[in-house]
C-alpha positions in Angstrom: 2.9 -15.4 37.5 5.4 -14.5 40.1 5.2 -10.8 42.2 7.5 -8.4 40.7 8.1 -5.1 42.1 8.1 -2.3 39.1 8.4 1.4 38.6 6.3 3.7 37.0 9.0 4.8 34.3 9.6 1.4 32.8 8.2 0.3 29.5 5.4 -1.9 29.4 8.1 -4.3 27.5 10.5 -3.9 30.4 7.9 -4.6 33.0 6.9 -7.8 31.2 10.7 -9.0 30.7 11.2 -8.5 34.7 7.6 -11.0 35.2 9.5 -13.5 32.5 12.6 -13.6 34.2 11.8 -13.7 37.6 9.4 -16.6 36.9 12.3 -18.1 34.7 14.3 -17.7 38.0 11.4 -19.2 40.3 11.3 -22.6 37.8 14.4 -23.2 37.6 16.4 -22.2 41.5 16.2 -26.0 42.0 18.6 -26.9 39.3 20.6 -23.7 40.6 21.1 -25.1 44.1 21.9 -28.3 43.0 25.0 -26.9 41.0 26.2 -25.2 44.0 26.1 -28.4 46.0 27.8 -29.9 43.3 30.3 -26.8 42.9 30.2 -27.2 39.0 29.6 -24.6 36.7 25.5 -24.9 35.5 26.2 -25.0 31.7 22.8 -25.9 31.3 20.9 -23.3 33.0 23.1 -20.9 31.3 22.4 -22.2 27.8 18.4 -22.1 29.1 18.9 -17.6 29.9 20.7 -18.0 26.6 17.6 -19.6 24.6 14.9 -17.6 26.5 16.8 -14.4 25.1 17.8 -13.0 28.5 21.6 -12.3 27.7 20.0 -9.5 25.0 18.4 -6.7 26.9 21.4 -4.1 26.0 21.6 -4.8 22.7 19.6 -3.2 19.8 16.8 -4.9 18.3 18.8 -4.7 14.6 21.3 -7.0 16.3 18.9 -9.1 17.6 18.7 -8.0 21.1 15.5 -6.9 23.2 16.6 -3.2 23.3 15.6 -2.7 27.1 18.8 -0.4 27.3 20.3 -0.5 31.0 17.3 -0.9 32.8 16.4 -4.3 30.9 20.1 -5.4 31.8 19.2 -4.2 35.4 16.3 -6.6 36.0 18.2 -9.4 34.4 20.7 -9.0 36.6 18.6 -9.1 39.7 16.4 -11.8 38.9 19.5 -14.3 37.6 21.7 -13.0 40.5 18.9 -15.5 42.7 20.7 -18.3 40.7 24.3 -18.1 42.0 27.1 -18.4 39.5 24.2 -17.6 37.0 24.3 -13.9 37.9 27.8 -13.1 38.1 28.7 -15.1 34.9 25.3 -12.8 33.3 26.6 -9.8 34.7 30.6 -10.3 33.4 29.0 -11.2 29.9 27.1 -7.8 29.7 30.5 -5.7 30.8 33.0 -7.7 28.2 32.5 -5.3 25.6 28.7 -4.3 25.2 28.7 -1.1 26.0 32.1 -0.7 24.6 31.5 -2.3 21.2 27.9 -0.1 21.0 30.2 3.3 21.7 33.4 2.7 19.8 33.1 -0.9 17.6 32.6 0.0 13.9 29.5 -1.5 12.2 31.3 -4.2 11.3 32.7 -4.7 14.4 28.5 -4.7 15.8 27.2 -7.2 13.5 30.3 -9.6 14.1 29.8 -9.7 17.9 26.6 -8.2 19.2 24.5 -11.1 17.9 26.3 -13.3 19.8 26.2 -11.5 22.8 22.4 -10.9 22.6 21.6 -14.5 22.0 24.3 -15.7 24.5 25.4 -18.1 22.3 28.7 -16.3 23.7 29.6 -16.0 27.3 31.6 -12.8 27.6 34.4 -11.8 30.7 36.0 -8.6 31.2 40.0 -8.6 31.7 41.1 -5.6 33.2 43.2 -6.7 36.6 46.7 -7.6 36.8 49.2 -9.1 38.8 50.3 -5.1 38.7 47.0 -3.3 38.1 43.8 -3.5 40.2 42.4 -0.2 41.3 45.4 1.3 39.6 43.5 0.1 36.3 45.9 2.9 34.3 49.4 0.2 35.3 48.3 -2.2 32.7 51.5 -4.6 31.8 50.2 -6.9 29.5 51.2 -5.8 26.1 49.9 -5.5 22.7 52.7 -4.9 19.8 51.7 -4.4 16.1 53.0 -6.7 13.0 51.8 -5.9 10.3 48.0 -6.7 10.4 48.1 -8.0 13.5 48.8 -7.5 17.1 51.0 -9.8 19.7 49.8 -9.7 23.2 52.2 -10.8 25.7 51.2 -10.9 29.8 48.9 -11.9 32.5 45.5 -11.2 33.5 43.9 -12.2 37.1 40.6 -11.7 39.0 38.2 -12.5 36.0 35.4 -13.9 37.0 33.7 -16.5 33.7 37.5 -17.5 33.1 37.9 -20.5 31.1 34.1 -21.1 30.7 33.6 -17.7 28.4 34.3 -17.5 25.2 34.9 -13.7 24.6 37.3 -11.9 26.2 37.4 -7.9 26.4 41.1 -6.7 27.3 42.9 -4.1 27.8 46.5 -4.2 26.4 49.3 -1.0 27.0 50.5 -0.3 23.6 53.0 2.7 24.0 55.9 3.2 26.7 56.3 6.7 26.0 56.2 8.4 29.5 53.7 11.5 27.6 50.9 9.0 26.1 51.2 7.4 30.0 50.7 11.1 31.5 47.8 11.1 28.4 46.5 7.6 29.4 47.1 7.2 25.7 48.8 4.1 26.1 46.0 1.5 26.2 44.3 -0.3 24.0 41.0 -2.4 23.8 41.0 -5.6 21.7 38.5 -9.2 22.1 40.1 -12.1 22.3 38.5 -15.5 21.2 39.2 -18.4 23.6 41.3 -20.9 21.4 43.5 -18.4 20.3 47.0 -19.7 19.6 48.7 -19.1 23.0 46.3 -17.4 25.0 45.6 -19.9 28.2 44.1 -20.1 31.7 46.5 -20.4 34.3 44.6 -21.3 37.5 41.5 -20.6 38.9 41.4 -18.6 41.9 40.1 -20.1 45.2 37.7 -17.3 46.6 35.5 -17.3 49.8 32.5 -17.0 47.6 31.2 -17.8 43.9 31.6 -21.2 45.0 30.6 -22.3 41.2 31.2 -19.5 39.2 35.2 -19.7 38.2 37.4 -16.7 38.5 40.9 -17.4 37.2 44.0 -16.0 35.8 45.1 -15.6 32.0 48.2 -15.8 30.2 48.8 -14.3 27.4 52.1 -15.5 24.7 52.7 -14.3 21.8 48.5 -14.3 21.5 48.1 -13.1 18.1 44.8 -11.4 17.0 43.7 -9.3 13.7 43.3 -5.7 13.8 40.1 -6.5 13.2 39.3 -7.2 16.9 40.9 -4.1 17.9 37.9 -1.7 19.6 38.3 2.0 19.2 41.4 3.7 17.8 44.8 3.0 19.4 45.7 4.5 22.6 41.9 5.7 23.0 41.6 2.3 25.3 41.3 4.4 28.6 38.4 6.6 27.7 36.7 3.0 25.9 37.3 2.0 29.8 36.1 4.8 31.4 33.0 4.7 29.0 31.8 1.2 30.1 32.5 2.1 34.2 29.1 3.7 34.7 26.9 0.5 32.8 29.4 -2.0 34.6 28.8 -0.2 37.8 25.2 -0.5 37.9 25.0 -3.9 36.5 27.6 -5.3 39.3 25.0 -3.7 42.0 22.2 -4.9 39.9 23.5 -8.7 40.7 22.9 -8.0 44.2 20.0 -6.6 45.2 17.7 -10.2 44.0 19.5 -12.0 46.7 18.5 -9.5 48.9 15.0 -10.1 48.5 16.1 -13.6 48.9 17.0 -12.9 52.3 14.2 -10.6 53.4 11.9 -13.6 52.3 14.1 -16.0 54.4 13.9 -14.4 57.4 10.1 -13.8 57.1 9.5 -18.2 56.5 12.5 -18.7 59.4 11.1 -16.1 62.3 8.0 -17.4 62.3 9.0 -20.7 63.0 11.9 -20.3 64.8 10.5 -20.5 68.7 12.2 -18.9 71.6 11.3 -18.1 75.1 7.8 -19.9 74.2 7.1 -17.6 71.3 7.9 -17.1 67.6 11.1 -14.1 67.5 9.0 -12.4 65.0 7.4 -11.0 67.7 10.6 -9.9 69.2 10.5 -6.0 68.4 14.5 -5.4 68.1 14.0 -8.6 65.1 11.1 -6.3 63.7 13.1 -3.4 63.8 16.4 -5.6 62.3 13.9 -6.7 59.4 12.1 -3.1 59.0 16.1 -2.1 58.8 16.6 -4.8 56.0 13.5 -3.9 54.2 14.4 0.1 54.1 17.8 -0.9 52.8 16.6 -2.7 49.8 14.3 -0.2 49.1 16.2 2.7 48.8 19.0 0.9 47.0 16.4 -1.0 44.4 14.6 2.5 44.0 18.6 4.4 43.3 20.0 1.9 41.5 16.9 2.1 38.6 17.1 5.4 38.9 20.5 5.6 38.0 19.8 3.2 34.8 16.8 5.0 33.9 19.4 7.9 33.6 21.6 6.3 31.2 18.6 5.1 29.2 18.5 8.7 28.8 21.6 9.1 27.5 23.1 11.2 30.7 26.7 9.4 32.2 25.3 9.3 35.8 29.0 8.3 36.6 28.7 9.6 40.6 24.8 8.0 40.7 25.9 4.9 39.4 29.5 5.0 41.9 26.7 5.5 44.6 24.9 2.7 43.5 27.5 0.4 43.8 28.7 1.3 46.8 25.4 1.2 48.2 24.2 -1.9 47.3 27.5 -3.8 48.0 27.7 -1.7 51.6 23.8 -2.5 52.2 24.5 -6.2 51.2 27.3 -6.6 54.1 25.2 -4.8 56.5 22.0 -6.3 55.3 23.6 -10.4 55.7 25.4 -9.5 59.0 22.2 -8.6 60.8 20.7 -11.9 59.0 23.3 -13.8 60.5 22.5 -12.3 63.8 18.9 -13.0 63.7 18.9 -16.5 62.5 22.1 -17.3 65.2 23.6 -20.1 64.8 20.8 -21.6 61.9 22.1 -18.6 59.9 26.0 -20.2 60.0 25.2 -23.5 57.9 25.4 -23.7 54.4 21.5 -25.5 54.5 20.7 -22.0 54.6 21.4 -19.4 52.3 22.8 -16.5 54.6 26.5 -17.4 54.8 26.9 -17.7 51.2 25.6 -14.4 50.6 27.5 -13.1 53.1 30.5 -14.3 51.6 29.4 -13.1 48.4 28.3 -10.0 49.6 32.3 -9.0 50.9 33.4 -9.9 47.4 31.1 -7.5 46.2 32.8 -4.6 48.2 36.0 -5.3 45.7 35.2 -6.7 42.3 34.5 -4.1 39.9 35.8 -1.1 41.9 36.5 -1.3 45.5 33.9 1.0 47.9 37.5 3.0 48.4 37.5 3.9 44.0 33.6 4.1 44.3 34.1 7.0 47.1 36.7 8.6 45.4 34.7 9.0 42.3 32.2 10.2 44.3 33.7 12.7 45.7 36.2 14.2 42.9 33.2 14.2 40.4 31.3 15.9 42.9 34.3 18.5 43.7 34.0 19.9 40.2 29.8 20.3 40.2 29.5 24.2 40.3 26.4 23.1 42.7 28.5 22.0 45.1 31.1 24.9 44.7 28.9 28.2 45.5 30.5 30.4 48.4 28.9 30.9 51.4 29.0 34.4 52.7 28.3 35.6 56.5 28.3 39.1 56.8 28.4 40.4 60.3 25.4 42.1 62.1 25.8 45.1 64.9 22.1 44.6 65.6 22.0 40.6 66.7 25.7 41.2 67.6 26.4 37.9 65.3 27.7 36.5 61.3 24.7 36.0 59.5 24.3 34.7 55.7 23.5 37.3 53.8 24.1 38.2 49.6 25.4 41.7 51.2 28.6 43.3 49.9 31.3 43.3 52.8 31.7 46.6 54.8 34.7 46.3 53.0 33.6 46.5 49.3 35.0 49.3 47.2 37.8 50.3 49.4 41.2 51.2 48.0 43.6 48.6 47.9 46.5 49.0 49.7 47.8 46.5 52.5 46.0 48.4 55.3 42.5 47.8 53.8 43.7 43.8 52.4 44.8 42.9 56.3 41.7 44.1 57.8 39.7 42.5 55.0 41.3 38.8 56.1 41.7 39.6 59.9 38.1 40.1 60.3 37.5 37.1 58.9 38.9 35.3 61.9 36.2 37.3 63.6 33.6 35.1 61.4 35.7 32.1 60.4 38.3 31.6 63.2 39.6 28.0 61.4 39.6 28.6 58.1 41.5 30.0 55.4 40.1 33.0 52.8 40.9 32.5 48.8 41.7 35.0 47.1 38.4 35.0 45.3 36.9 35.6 49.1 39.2 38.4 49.5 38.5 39.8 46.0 34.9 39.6 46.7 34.8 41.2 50.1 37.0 44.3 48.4 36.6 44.4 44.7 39.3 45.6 42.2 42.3 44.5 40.7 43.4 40.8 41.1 46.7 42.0 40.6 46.6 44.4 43.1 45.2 42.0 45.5 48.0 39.6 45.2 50.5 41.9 45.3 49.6 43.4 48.5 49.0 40.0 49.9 53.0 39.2 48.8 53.4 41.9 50.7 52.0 41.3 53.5 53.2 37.4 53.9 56.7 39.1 53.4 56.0 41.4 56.8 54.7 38.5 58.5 51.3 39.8 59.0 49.2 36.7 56.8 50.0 33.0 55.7 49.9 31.9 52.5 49.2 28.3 51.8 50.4 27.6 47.9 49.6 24.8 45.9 52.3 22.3 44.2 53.0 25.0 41.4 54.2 27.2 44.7 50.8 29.5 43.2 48.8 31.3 46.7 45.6 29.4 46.8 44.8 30.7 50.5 45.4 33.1 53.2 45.3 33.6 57.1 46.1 36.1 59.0 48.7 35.9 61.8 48.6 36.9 65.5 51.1 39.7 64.2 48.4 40.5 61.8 45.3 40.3 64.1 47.0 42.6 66.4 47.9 44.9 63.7 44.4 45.1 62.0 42.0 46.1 65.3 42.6 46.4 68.7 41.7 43.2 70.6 38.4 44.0 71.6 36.8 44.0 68.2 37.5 40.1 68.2 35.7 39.3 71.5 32.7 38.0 71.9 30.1 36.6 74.4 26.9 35.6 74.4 24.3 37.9 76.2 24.0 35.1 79.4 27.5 35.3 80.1 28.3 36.5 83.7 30.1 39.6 83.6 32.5 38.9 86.6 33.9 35.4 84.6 34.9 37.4 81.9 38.8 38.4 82.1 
C-alpha cells in the first residue's frame, strides 16, 4: 500500500479512501501519461474512478454515495489531480450541482440526480462564465424565460472546463430584467441541463496553455428547452444557490492541486541526486536544499489549511474566508512552488519528458479558473472587514510620566466634559498629538468625551463650518471622520503642547 499523509481528525473511513485512491492513482499514472501524449480525453480511466466509487465521497450514503463530506472530496481531488485531465474533469463534476442540489434540490430532485453523480455514471460541469460575465458572475446574459411548464434558455456560456465530454450541466440563467431584482441579485436562476437537449450545443473548444486533454469549451444555448423540473431552488434565489456552492468549489479547485505538488517535490528528490554538476550531485548544493526545504514548507502549510478548511465545513461552518485563503494559497504556492522547479532542474525542467512545465502551465490556470487570486483577496478581505475581531478600537492614552501614547483601557482626560465646541476641538486636536495621520470617528470622539451623539455632531457641524476640523463624508454626504485643521491645532493649544523629542536629542538642534 502506497504512503499517504493523514490527519488526526479524519475518519478511519476517510483515511482508508485516501490509501485506495492514492494507490488507484499509483496503478494506473501510466495509462494517464499515455492520454496526455496522445492529447485525448482518458474515457477509460474515468469510467475506472467511476466504478471504484471515487466520484461519491460528497454524497450521502442514502444516495449511494460514500458520505466522506468535503474532506472525502478533498483527498479525491488530490490523489486524481496526479492523473491530469482526470482531476480537473473529477473536480468540475463535484461543483456542477452537488452541493447545490444537497442545499436547495427537493427530494425528488436528490434521488433523480445524486445517484448518478455518486456513481459517476454522470460527468458533471459547472456553467457560470460568459462572453459578459467572469468575475462579474452577477452580469449573467444567457436567459431563461418560462412557458408554461417549461423554461427556454437562450445565450452562451465559455470557460467550462468537461465541455462536450459531461453529461450534466449546472447553469446559471438571468430570469428578470427588472433593475430592483438586479440591485437584489434576484434575477438568476439555477437549472441542469442534460447534454442532447434539443438546441443546446458546444461551440468550440478553447485552446489553453494547459489541460492539454481535459476540454474546456463554449456552449450555446437556442431556444434549449428544459422542465421545471430541472429547475434548482426557487426562482430568482439562483445567486445565493451560487454563493452557497463557492466555499465547497473553492476548496475542491485547490484540492486538485496540491497532489501534483507532491508530484514535484518527489521529482526533484529522483532528479538532484542524479543530476551531476561541478563533479557532484546539486543535492548537495545548499541554496537547492533550501529551494526544496522552501517547496516542502509550502505544501505543508497549504495541505494542512486546505483540510482544515474542509474539516470546517464537515462541521457545518461556511469557512467562506478559509476556504478563499485556501485557494489562493494553493494556486499562489503552485506558481511559486513550479517556478523554483524550473529553476532547479534548468534546462531539463523545460521539456515536456518531464513533468514541471506542464504543471507550471497548469498551475497559472489555476490563479484564474474558479475565482481569480484578485476575487479570492477580495473576499478575504471584505468578509474579514465585517468580523467584530477584526473591528475592536485601539486606544493610546497619553502618559506625562514616560512623556509618550501608550495603550491603555483608560478613559481620555477628556471623558465627562461638557460638550460644547471648545472641549470637541481639543478632544480631536490632541489626537494629532497621538495619531498625526489619521482621522477620528465619531465613535472615537464620542468615546474620548461621552454624551450626546447629537451633541457631538452638531458641534462638529459647527466646527467644520468655522474651518477649525475636516469632515470626510461617505457617499450618502453622512460625516464618517474628522481632522483637525492647522486653524484648529492652533486654536486648541499653544504650539508647544504638540512638540516632542526624544530624551537623546541635542538641545542646541532643536529650533
Amino acid at each position: 500500500m502506497v504512503d499517504v499523509d493523514t490527519f488526526f481528525w479524519w475518519s478511519d473511513e476517510q483515511k482508508e479512501f485516501a490509501k485506495k485512491v492514492a494507490q488507484f492513482v499509483e496503478d494506473n499514472i501510466e495509462e494517464a501519461e499515455y492520454y496526455f501524449w496522445k492529447q485525448k480525453f482518458p474515457h477509460s480511466i474515468v469510467k475506472k474512478v467511476a466504478k471504484e466509487g471515487f466520484f461519491g465521497p460528497g454524497v450521502p450514503k442514502k444516495y449511494g454515495g460514500l458520505e466522506l463530506g468535503a474532506t472525502g472530496g478533498c483527498i479525491a481531488a488530490e490523489q486524481l489531480g496526479r492523473l491530469y485531465a482526470v482531476g480537473h474533469v473529477f473536480t468540475v463534476s463535484m461543483l456542477a450541482g452537488l452541493e447545490q442540489i444537497l442545499r436547495f434540490g427537493t427530494e425528488e430532485q436528490n434521488r433523480m440526480w445524486l445517484p448518478s453523480i455518486a456513481d459517476g455514471s454522470e460527468i458533471g460541469a459547472v456553467c457560470i462564465s460568459e462572453p459578459f460575465a467572469g468575475s462579474d458572475a452577477a452580469n449573467i446574459m444567457t436567459t431563461a424565460t418560462k412557458d408554461g411548464d417549461e423554461w427556454v434558455l437562450n445565450g452562451k456560456k465559455r470557460m467550462i472546463t468537461a465541455a462536450g465530454v459531461a453529461d450534466r450541466y449546472f447553469i446559471y440563467a438571468k430570469t428578470s430584467d427588472d433593475p430592483e431584482d438586479r440591485k437584489q441579485y434576484a434575477h438568476i436562476t439555477s437549472f441542469v441541463v442534460k447534454k442532447g437537449t434539443p438546441g443546446f450545443s458546444l461551440e468550440k473548444i478553447n485552446p489553453l496553455m494547459g489541460f492539454d486533454n481535459a476540454p474546456n469549451g463554449y456552449l450555446d444555448f437556442d431556444n434549449a428547452r428544459i422542465p421545471d423540473f430541472n429547475r434548482v431552488g426557487e426562482v430568482g434565489k439562483g445567486w445565493a444557490v451560487m454563493m452557497a456552492g463557492l466555499n465547497f468549489e473553492r476548496l475542491i479547485g485547490s484540492a486538485v492541486l496540491m497532489g501534483e505538488v507532491k508530484e514535484i517535490i518527489q521529482f526533484l528528490f529522483h532528479y538532484t541526486k542524479r543530476r551531476i554538476q561541478f563533479n557532484r550531485p546539486i543535492n548537495r548544493n545548499t541554496n537547492i536544499q533550501f529551494d526544496i526545504a522552501d517547496i516542502i514548507t509550502r505544501y505543508k502549510m497549504a495541505k494542512l489549511f486546505s483540510y482544515h478548511t474542509a474539516y470546517q465545513l464537515d462541521s457545518g461552518m461556511e469557512p467562506m474566508i478559509e476556504a478563499s485563503i485556501a485557494k489562493m494559497m494553493n494556486t499562489e504556492y503552485l506558481v511559486e512552488i513550479t517556478r523554483k522547479a524550473l529553476q532547479i532542474c534548468g534546462g531539463d525542467g523545460l521539456t515536456k519528458f518531464y513533468p514541471l512545465e506542464r504543471v507550471y502551465r497548469e498551475a497559472k490556470i489555476g490563479e484564474i479558473v474558479a475565482g481569480t487570486t484578485e476575487i479570492q483577496k477580495l473576499i478575504i478581505y471584505r468578509f474579514s472587514a465585517m468580523l467584530p475581531r477584526w473591528n475592536v478600537p485601539i486606544k493610546f492614552r497619553w502618559n506625562d510620566e514616560v512623556n509618550a501614547p501608550l495603550m491603555s483601557k483608560r478613559d481620555s482626560r477628556f471623558k465627562g466634559l461638557e460638550i460644547n465646541e471648545e472641549n470637541l476641538l481639543k478632544v480631536i486636536a490632541h489626537d494629532y498629538k497621538i495619531n498625526p495621520g489619521i482621522y477620528m470617528t465619531l465613535d472615537d470622539v464620542r468615546e474620548d468625551i461621552g454624551g450626546s451623539r447629537v451633541k457631538i455632531k452638531q458641534g462638529i457641524e459647527s466646527l467644520e463650518n468655522q474651518g477649525l476640523i475636516v469632515c470626510h463624508r461617505d457617499r450618502s454626504g453622512k460625516i464618517g471622520l474628522v481632522k483637525a485643521t492647522y486653524k484648529g491645532l492652533s486654536k486648541a493649544f499653544p504650539k508647544d503642547y504638540y512638540r516632542w523629542f526624544p530624551a537623546w536629542y541635542d538641545e542646541a538642534d532643536k529650533f
